[in-house]
C-alpha positions in Angstrom: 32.8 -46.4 51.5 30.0 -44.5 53.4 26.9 -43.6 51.4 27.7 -39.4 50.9 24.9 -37.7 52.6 24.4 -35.2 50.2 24.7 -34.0 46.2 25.0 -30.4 44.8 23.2 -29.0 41.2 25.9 -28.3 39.3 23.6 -26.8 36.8 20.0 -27.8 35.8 20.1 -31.4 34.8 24.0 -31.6 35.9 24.7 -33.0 39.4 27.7 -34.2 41.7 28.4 -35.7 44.9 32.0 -36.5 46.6 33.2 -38.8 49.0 36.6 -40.2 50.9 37.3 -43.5 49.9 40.1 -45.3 52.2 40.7 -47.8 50.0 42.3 -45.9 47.4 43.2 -42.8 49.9 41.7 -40.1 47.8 38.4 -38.0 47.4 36.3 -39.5 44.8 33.5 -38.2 43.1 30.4 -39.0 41.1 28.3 -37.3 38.2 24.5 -37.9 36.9 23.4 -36.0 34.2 20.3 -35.7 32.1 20.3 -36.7 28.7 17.7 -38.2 25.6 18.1 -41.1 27.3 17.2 -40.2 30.6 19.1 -40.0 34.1 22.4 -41.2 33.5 24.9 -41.9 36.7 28.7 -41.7 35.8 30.9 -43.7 38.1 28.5 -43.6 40.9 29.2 -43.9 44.2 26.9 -44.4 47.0 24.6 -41.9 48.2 22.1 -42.1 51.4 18.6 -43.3 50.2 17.4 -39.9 50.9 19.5 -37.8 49.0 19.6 -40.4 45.7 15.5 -40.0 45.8 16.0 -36.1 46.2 18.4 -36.4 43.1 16.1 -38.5 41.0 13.0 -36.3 42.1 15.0 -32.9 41.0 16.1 -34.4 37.5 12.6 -34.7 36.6 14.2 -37.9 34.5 13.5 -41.6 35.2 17.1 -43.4 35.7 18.0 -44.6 32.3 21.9 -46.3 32.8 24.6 -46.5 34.7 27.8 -45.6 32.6 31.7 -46.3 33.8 34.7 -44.1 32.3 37.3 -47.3 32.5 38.4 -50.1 34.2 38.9 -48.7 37.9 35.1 -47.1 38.6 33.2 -50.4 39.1 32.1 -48.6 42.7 28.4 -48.6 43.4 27.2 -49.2 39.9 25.9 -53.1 40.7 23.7 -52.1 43.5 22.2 -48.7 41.8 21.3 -50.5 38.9 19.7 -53.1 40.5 18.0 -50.5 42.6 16.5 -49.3 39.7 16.5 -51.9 37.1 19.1 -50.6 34.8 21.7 -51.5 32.8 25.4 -51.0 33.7 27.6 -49.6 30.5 31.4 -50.3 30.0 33.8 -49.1 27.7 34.8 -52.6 26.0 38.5 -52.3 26.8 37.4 -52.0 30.6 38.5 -55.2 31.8 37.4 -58.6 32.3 37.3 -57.3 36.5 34.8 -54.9 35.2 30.7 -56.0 35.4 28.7 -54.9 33.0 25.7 -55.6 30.8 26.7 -53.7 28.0 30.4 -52.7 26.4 30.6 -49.9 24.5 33.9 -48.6 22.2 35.2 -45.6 23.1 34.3 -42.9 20.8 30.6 -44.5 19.9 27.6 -42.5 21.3 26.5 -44.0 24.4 23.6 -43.3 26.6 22.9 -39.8 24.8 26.5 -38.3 25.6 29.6 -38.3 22.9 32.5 -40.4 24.4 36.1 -39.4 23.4 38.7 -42.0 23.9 41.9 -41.4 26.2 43.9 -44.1 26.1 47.2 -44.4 27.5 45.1 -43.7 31.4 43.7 -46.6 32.1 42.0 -49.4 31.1 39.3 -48.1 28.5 39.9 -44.7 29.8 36.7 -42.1 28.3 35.5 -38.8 28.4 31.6 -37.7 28.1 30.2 -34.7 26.5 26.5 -33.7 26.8 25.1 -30.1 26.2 28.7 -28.4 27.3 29.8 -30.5 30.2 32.6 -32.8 30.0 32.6 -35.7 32.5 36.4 -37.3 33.1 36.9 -40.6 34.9 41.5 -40.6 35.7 42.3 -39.2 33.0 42.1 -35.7 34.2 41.3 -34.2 38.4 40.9 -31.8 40.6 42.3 -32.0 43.8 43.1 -29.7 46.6 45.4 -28.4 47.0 47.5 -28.9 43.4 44.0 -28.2 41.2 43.3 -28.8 37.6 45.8 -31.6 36.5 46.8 -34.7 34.8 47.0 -37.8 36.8 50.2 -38.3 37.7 52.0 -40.7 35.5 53.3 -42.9 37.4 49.6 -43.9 37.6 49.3 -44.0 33.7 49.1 -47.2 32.0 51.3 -45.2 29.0 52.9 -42.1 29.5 53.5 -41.6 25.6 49.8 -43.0 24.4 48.3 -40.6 27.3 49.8 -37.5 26.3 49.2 -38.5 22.1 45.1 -38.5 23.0 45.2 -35.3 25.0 44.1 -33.4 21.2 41.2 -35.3 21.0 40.2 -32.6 24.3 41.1 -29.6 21.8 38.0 -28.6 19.9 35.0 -30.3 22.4 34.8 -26.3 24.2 33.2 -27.3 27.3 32.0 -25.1 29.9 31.7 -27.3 32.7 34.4 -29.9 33.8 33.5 -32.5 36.3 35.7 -35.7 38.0 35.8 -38.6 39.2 38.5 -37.2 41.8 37.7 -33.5 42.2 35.1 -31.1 42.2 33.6 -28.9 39.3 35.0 -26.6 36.9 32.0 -23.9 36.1 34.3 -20.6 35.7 36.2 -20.2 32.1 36.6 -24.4 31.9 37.1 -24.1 28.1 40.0 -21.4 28.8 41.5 -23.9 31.4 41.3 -27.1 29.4 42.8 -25.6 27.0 46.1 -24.5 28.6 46.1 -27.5 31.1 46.3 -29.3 27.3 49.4 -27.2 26.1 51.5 -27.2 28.9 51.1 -31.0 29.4 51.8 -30.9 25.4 55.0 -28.7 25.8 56.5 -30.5 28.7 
């Protein structure tokens, strides 16, 4: 896809960009975050040169990793971290497709951020926690115009096993929500976790 010419400050430390991708005929988007370890990129994709220095510049953080949420979010993480001589992480049930230079096991600290393990999504499919924001790869979006939602299951690897690791969401209280297909959550995203959780539960 086309580099996005532009990323917003989510919060301090917190930020997102989102592009069209043709190939899979969906909006996709793209976190980086501060943490202990430094500036982490979740599923990037590719931003204009300008923009990615301006990103860098306003973290105030050297870029530490490049982390993916599952199999399907390879996107720009080669050439970042060769841009910037870092490693790429994985979660170890990823894929053979997937190139990395680490695997990690869903649920293991990785990169400074808690992972939670949602299987049943995809391959290796994981959440990340830092400081009150909660980063999802497929597992959950946020698309106009149908909002907050699972992703469809027809696109689940396991309808059942998807819907059994929805709890594991329960008790993390987060009060930011960001994609990998959608745009931020940052109004009452505990509140609508929560009920997005029971009525998938209740179906």
């Amino acid at each position: 896809m086309k580099p996005v010419p532009e990323y917003s400050t989510v919060r301090q430390g917190v930020f997102h960009w989102q592009g069209y991708e043709p190939a899979v005929k969906c909006d996709c988007s793209s976190t980086a975050l501060v943490t202990s370890a430094g500036l982490i990129f979740i599923d990037p994709l590719p931003l204009v040169e300008e923009a990615l220095q301006d990103l860098v510049a306003e973290s105030f953080s050297a870029p530490a990793a490049v982390v993916l949420t599952s199999g399907n979010h390879q996107r720009e993480s080669l050439p970042l971290a060769r841009r910037f001589g870092i490693p790429v992480f994985a979660p170890e049930d990823a894929g053979e497709d997937i190139i990395a230079d680490q695997r990690f096991r869903s649920g293991d600290p990785v990169a400074g951020m808690k992972s939670i393990s949602l299987p049943g999504f995809g391959p290796g499919e994981t959440a990340f926690l830092h400081e009150g924001a909660l980063i999802f790869g497929d597992a959950l979006i946020n698309l106009h115009p149908e909002g907050l939602r699972l992703l469809p299951a027809k696109y689940r690897e396991d309808k059942k096993q998807a819907l059994l690791s929805l709890p594991a969401l329960k008790e993390l209280n987060p009060r930011v929500l960001l994609f990998a297909h959608g745009q931020p959550i940052v109004q009452e995203a505990a509140l609508r976790l929560a009920f997005l959780i029971e009525e998938s539960m209740a179906v």
